[in-house]
LOTORLUM-966153 format. One record per residue (C-alpha): x, y, z; residue in three letters; residue number from 1. Coordinates in steps of 0.2 Angstrom, whole numbers, plus 2048, in hexadecimal, padded with zeros to 3 digits. Example, Ala and Ser with C-alpha at 12.3 -4.5 7.8 and 13.67 -1.06 7.14 Angstrom:
<nodes>
NODE east north  up resn resi
NODE  83E   7EA 827  ala    1
NODE  844   7FB 824  ser    2
</nodes>
This chain:
<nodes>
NODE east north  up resn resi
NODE  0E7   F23 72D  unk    1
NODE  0D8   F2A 738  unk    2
NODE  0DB   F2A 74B  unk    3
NODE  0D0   F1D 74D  unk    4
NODE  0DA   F12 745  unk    5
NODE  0E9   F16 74B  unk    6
NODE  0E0   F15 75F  unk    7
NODE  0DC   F03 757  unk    8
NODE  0EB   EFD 753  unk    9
NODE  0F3   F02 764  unk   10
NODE  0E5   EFD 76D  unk   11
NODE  0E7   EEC 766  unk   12
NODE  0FB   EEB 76A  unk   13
NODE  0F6   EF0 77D  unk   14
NODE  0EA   EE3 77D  unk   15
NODE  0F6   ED5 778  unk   16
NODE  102   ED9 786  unk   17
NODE  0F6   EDB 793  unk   18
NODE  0F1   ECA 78C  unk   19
NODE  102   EC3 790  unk   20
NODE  102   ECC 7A2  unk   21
NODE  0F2   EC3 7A5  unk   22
NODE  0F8   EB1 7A0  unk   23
NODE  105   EB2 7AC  unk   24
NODE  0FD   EBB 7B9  unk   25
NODE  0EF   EAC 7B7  unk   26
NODE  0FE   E9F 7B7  unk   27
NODE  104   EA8 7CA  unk   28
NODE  0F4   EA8 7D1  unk   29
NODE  0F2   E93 7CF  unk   30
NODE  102   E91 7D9  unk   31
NODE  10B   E8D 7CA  unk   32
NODE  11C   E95 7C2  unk   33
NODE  118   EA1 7B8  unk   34
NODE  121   EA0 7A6  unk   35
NODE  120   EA8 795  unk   36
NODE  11F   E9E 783  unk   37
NODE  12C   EA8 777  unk   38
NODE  12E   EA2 765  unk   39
NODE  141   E9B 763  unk   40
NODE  148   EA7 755  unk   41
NODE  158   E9C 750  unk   42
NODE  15C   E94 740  unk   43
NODE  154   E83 748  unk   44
NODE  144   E8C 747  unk   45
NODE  144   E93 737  unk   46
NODE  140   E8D 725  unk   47
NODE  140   E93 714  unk   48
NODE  12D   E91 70C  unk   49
NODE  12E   E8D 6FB  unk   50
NODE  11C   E92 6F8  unk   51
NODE  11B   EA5 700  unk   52
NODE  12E   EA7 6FC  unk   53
NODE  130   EAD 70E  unk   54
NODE  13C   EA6 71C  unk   55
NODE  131   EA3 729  unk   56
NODE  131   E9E 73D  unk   57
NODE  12B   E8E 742  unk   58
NODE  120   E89 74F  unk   59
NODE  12E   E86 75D  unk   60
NODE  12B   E8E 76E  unk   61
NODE  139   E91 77F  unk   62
NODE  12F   E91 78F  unk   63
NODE  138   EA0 798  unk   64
NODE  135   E9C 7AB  unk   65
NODE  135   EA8 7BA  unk   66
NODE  13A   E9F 7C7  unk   67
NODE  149   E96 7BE  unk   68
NODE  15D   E9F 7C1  unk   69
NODE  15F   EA0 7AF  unk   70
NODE  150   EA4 7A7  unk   71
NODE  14B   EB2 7B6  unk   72
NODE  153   EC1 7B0  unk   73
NODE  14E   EC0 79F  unk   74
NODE  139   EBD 7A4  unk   75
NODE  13D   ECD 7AF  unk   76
NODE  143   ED6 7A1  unk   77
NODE  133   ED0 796  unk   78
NODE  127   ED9 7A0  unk   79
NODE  132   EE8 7A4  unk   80
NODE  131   EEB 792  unk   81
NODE  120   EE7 791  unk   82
NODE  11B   EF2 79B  unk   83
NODE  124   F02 794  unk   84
NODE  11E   EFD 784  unk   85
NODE  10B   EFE 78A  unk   86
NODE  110   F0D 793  unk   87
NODE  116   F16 783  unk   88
NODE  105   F10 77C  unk   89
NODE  0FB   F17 787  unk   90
NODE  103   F27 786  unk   91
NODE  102   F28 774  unk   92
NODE  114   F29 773  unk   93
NODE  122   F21 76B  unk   94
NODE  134   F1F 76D  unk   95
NODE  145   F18 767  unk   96
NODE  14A   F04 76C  unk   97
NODE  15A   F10 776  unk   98
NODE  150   F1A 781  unk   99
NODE  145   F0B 785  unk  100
NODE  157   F03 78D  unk  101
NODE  158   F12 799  unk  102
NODE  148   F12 79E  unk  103
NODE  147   F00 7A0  unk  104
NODE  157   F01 7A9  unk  105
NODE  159   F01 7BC  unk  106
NODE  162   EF9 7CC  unk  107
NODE  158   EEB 7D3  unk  108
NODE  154   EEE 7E5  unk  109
NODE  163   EEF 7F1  unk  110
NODE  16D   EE5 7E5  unk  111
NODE  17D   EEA 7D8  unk  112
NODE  171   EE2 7C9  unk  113
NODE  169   EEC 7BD  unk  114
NODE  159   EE7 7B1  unk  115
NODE  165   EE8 7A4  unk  116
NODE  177   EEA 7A1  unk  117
NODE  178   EF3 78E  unk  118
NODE  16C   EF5 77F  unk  119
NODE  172   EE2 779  unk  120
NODE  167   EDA 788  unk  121
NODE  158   EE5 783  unk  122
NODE  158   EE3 771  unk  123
NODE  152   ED2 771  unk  124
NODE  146   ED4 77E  unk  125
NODE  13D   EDF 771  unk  126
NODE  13F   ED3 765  unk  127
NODE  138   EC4 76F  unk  128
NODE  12A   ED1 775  unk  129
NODE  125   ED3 763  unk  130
NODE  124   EC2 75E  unk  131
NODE  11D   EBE 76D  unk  132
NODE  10C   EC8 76C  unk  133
NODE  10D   EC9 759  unk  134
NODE  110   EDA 756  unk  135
NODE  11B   EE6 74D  unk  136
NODE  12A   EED 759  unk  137
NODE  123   EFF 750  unk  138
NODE  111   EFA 756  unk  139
NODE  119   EF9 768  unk  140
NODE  11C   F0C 766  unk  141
NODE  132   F07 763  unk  142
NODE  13B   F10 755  unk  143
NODE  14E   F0E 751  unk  144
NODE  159   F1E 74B  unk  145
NODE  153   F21 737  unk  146
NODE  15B   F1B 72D  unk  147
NODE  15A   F1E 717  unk  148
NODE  153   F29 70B  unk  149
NODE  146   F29 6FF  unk  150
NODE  13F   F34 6F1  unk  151
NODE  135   F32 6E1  unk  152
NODE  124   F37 6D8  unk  153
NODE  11A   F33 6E8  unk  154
NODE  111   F3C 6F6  unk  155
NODE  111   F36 706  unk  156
NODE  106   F3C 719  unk  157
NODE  114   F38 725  unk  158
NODE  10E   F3B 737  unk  159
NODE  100   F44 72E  unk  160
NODE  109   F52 725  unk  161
NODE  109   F4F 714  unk  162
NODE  11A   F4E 70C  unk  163
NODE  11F   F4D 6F7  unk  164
NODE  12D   F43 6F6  unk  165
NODE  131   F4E 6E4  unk  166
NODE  136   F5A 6ED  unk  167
NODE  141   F52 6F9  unk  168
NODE  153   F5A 6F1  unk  169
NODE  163   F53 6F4  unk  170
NODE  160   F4A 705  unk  171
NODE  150   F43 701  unk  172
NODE  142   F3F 70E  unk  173
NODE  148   F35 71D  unk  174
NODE  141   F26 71E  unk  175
NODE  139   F23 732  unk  176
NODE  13A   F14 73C  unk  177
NODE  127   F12 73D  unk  178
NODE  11F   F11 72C  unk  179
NODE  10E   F09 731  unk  180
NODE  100   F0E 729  unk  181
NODE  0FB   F17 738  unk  182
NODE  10A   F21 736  unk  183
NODE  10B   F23 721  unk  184
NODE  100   F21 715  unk  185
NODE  104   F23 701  unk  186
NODE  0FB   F32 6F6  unk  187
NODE  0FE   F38 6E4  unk  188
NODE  10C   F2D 6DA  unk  189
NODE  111   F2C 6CA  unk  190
NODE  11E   F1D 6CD  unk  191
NODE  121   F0E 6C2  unk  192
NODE  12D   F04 6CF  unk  193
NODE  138   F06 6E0  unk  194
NODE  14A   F04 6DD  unk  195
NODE  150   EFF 6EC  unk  196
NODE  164   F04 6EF  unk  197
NODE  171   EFE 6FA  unk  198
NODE  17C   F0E 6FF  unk  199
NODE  176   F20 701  unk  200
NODE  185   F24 6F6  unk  201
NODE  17F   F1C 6E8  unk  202
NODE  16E   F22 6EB  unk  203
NODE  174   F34 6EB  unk  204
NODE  17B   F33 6D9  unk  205
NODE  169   F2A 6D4  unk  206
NODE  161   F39 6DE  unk  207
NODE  16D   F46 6D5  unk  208
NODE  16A   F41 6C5  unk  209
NODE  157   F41 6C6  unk  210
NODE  158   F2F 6C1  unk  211
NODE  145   F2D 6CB  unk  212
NODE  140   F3B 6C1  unk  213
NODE  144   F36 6B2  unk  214
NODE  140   F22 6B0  unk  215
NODE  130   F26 6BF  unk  216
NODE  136   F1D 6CF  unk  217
NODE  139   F1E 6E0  unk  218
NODE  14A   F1C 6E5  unk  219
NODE  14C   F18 6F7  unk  220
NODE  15D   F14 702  unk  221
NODE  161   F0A 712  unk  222
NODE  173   F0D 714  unk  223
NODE  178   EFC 712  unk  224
NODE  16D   EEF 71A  unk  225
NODE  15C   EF8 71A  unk  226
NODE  155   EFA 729  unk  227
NODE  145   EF4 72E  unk  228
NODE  13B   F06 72A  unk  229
NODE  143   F05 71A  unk  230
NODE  13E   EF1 718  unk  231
NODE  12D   EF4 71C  unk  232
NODE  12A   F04 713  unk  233
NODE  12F   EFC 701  unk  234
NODE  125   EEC 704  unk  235
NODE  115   EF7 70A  unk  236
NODE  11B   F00 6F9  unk  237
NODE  11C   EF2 6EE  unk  238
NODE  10A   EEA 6F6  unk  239
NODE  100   EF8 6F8  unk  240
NODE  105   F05 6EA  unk  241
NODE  109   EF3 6DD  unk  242
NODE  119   EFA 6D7  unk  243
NODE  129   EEC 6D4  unk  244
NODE  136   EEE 6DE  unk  245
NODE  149   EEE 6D7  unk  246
NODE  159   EEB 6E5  unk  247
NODE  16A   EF4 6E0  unk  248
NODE  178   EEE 6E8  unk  249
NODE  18A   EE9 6E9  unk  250
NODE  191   ED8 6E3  unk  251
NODE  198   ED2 6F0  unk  252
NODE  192   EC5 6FC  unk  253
NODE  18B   ED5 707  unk  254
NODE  180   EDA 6FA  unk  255
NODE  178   ECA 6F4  unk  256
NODE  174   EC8 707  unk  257
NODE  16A   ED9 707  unk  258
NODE  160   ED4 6F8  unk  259
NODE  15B   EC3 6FF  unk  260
NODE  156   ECC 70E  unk  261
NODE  14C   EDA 703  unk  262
NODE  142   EC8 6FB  unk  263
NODE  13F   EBC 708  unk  264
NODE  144   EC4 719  unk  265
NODE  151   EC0 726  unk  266
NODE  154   EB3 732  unk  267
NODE  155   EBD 73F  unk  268
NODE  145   EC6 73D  unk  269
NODE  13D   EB6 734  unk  270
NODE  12B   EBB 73E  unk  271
NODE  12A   EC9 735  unk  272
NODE  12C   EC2 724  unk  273
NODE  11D   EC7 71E  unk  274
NODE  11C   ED8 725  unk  275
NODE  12D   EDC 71D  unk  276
NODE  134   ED3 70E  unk  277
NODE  130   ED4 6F9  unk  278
NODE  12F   EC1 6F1  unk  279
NODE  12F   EC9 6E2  unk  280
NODE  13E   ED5 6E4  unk  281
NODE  14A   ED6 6D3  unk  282
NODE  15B   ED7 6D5  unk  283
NODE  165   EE4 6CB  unk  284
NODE  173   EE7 6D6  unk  285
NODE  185   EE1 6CD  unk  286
NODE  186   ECF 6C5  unk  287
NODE  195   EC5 6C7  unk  288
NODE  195   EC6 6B3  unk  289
NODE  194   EDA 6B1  unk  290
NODE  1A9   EDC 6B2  unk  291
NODE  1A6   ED7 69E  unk  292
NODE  197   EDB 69D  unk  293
NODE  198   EEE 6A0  unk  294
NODE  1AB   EEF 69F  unk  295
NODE  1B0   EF2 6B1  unk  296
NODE  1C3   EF5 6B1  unk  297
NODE  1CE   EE5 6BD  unk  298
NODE  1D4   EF4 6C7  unk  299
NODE  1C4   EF7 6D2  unk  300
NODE  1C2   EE7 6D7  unk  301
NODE  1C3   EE1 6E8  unk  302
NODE  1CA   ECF 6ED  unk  303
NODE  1BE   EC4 6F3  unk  304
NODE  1C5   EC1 707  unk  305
NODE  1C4   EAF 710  unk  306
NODE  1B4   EB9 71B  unk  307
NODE  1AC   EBB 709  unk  308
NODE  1AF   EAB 701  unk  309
NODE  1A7   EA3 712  unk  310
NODE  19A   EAC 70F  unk  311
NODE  197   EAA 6FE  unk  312
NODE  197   E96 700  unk  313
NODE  18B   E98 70D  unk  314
NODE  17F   EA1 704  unk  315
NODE  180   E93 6F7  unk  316
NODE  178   E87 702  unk  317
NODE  167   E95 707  unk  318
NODE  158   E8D 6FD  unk  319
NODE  156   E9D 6F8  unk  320
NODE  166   E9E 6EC  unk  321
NODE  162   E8B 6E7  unk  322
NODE  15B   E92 6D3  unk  323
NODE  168   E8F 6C7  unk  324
NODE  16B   EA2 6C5  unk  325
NODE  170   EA5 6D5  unk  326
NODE  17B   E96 6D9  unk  327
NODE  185   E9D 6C6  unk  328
NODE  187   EAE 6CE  unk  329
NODE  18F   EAB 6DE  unk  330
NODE  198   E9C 6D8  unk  331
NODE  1A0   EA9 6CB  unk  332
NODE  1A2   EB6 6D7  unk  333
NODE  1AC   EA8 6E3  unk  334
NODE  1B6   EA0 6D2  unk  335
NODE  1BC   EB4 6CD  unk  336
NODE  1C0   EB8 6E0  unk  337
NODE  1BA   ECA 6DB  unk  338
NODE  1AE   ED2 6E3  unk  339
NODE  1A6   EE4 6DC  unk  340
NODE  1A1   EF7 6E3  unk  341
NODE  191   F00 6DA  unk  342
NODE  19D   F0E 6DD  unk  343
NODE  1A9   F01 6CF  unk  344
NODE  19D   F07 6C1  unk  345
NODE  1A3   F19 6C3  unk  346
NODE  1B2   F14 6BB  unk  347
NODE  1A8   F14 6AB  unk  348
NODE  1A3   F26 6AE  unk  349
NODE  199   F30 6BE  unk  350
NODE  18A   F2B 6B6  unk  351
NODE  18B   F1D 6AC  unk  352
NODE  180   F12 6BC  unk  353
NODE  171   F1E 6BA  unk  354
NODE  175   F20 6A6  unk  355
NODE  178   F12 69D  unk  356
NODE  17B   F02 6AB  unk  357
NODE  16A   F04 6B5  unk  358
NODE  15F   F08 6A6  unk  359
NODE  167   EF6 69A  unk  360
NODE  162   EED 6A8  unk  361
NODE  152   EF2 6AA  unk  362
NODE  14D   EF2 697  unk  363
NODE  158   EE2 694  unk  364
NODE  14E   EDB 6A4  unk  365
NODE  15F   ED6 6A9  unk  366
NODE  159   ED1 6BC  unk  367
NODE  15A   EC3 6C9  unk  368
NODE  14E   EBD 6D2  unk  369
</nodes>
């Protein structure tokens, strides 16, 4: 992306929080107590749309007040965040959501109270900051510690060097934090699909056995719940390159949950739903019906525990698991009290996933969805 573009887009995130500065500094100056209007991000003010197939925030607001005991600290710690963020913006320089805690942490005045105590009171801050003003915590110059891997018949400019991600060998390219289009753009691919994969294990015996050169995908990794670099990269993928995406997991409770967060996004981070999450995601990962199916011996299974059954009847009542499908699949995986590994498929031979398990189901077009 030109530099112009990328001076754009930050000069549009400063702007928003001097816009938020300025509506409070207006509120102080008419003799009033100032506040701030955060989005509530709790289940209460979530919903599942049916139509864009996206969990979505609602319209609910919390007034956080300044002159208030129990809402104080919290508006202090808004703006202390703001601020380092537009500072960071400014200088044209970015930096992880834990070296924003030490430098937004400091003893108040003459007092024994700091800003904040650990990383848990800051975290959200960023959180509420983003939703606040509308933008991506990466578009506030943040970054968390990489995490994931990628390779495939693709060529990619990250931070303006121009990488090909077929010649990544074994470790593949690591995936940043910040995968805006100010930050990496695609070039030259050859890919028919995006096979998203739960554990970097796995992925490495997909990378091993050239699996992306031979069927023309890009494999990618997010060492278990992907990450939001990850997140955001396949869905910029899937919208901006048009390639499907595929979701290999685990079938266990665990692994259901990654996918549905891959489709319609989290609850957690429903505001960024649309920034984020793949509607049209396919599941491959292990069916609750593949021990028959593909002859997985009894002895690598693992018993379902009371923590996974919980959770498997939970997820029966998510509007998202409502179709048919879905509610046969968990309710078989709770009726069996089984639960499977990818790694289970070794049993069958190293590799029988990338020869013969992976390749039925896609030409069978033996998916979820």
């Amino acid at each position: 992306m030109p530099a112009k573009a990328k001076d754009a887009i930050s000069k549009q995130t400063a702007a928003k929080i001097e816009k938020l500065a300025e509506s409070v500094l207006k509120t102080v100056k008419g003799g009033k107590n100032p506040f701030l209007d955060i989005p509530v991000r709790s289940l209460a003010n979530v919903s599942f749309s049916e139509k864009k197939r996206l969990i979505e925030l609602g319209n609910q607001k919390q007034k956080r007040y300044f002159f208030n005991v129990s809402m104080a600290k919290r508006f202090m710690q808004t703006f202390l965040v703001s601020e380092a963020c537009k500072e960071l913006i400014d200088a044209g320089k970015t930096t992880s959501i834990r070296d924003l805690y030490y430098i937004t942490k400091h003893t108040i005045g003459d007092t024994k109270q700091n800003t904040f105590e650990d990383q848990d009171e800051s975290d959200p801050i960023i959180e509420d900051l983003e939703v606040t003003v509308d933008a991506l915590r990466e578009e506030l110059h943040l970054f968390a510690d990489p995490k994931g891997a990628m390779v495939g018949p693709v060529t990619v400019v990250d931070s303006g060097d121009t990488i090909d991600l077929r010649r990544m060998g074994s470790g593949g390219w690591s995936v940043p934090s910040i995968v805006e289009e100010n930050i990496v753009q695609f070039r030259k691919h050859e890919a028919k699909y995006i096979l998203l994969i739960e554990k970097g294990a796995v992925w490495k015996r997909f990378n091993e056995d050239k699996f992306w050169q031979r069927d023309k995908c890009i494999i990618v990794h997010g060492g278990g719940q992907p990450p939001r670099g990850v997140r955001r990269l396949v869905q910029r993928m899937h919208k901006d390159l048009k390639l499907p995406v595929y979701v290999l997991v685990d079938n266990d409770p665990w692994g259901f949950y990654i996918y549905s967060v891959v489709k319609q996004g989290s609850i957690n981070l429903a505001f960024e739903s649309m920034r984020m999450a793949v509607p049209d995601a396919r599941f491959v990962g292990l069916s609750s019906f593949d021990k028959d199916k593909y002859q997985i011996p009894n002895n690598v299974a693992i018993k379902m525990n009371d923590g996974d059954n919980t959770r498997a009847k939970q997820m029966l009542a998510y509007p998202w698991f409502k179709n048919a499908r879905w509610q046969r699949e968990i309710q078989e995986m709770v009726r069996s009290g089984q639960k499977f590994e990818l790694e289970a498929l070794s049993r069958r031979g190293i590799s029988f996933i990338t020869e013969e398990y992976l390749p039925k189901k896609l030409k069978d077009k033996d998916w979820l969805e």
